[in-house]
N, C-alpha and C positions, 0 to 999 in steps of 0.2 A: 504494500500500500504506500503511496505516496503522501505529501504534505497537503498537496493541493486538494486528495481525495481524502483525508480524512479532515482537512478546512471545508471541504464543499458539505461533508456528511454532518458536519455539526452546526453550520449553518442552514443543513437542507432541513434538519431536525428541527429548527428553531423557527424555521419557517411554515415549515407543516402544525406545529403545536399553535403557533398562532395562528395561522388561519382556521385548523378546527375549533379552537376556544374560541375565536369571533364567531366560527357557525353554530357553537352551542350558546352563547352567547346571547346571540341575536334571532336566532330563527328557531334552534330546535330545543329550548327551556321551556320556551311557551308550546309550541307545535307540537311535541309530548306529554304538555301538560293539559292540551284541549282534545287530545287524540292518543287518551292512556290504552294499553295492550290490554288491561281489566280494572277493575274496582282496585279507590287509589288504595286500599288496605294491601291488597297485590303487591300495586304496583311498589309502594312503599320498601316492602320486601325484597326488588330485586335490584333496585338501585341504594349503593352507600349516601350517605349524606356528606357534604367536602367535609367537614371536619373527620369523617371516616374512613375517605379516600387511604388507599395506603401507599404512600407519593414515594418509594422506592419501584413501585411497580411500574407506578404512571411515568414515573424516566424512564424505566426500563423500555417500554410499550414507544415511548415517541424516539428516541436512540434507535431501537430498532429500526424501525419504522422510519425515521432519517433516513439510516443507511441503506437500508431497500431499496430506495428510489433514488440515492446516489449510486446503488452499485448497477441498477436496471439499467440509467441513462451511460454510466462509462459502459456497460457491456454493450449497449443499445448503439453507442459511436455517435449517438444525438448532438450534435455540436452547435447549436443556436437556439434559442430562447423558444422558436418554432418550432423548431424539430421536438424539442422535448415538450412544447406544448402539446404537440398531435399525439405523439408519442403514450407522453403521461396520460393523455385523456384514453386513450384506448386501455394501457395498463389499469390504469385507476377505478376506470368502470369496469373491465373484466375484474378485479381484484375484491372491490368492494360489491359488485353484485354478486359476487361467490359467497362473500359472509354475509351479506344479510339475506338474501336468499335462504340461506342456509340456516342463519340464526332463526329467519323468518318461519321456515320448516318446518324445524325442529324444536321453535321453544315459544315462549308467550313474553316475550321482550318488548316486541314492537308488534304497532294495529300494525294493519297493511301500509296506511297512508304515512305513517311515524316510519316505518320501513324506506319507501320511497326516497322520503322526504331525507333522511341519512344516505344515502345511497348517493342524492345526489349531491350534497354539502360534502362529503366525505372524497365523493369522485371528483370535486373543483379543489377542492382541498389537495387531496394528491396532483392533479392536474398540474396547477400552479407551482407545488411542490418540484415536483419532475423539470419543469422549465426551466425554475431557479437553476434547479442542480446542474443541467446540460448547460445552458449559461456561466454559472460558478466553473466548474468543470474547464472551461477553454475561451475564459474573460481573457486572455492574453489573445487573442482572434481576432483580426481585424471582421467587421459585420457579422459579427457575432449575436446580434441581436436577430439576424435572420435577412435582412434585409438585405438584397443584394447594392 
């Protein structure tokens, strides 16, 4: 691993935790909250409360999850802001419609529309994410931003 890959990975990390925290944030605290998977006694149940969160995990989870989409975009050869745009969006949605599909399946987490509605915050999320990285990645590039 190189400087610049694991500079891109910690950035790409801190890029993605803030754009999900702005989608929970902003869209999907209330859109969960007016579209609960069952009665809120349930739902109460399957989510911690922040003070309960247990925040060695939650690095763990975004770290990962950084480097994921730093390693996709270097294997990927994505070399502009675009490329990892197109790129990340197709990983992103294949990636996160696999889990929540699959959450969706298999448990009582999310309505259908709370489903969706993650799917696609989580897929602009990565999207974005992915970009950064291919960009960070080969910012020494002239039109690097895509733009011929």
């Amino acid at each position: 691993m190189t400087k610049r890959f694991l500079f891109t990975g910690f950035f790409t990390t801190i890029m993605n935790l803030l754009l999900n925290a702005s989608a929970y944030a902003f869209v999907l605290k209330d859109f969960y909250h007016s579209h609960p998977a069952g009665p809120e006694e349930f739902v109460n149940q399957l989510h911690r409360k922040p003070d309960q969160l247990i925040i060695w995990a939650m690095v763990a989870t975004s770290v990962t999850m950084g480097y994921l989409i730093t390693l996709i975009m270097k294997w990927s050869g994505a070399k502009t802001f675009l490329s990892g745009l197109k790129l990340g969006s197709i990983v992103g949605f294949l990636f996160w419609g696999s889990v929540n599909f699959g959450i969706y399946a298999s448990s009582n987490v999310f309505s259908q529309a709370g489903m969706f509605v993650d799917l696609i915050c989580s897929g602009m999320s990565m999207t974005i994410s992915a970009a950064f990285a291919a960009w960070m990645l080969n910012r020494g590039n002239l039109n690097n931003i895509g733009i011929s």
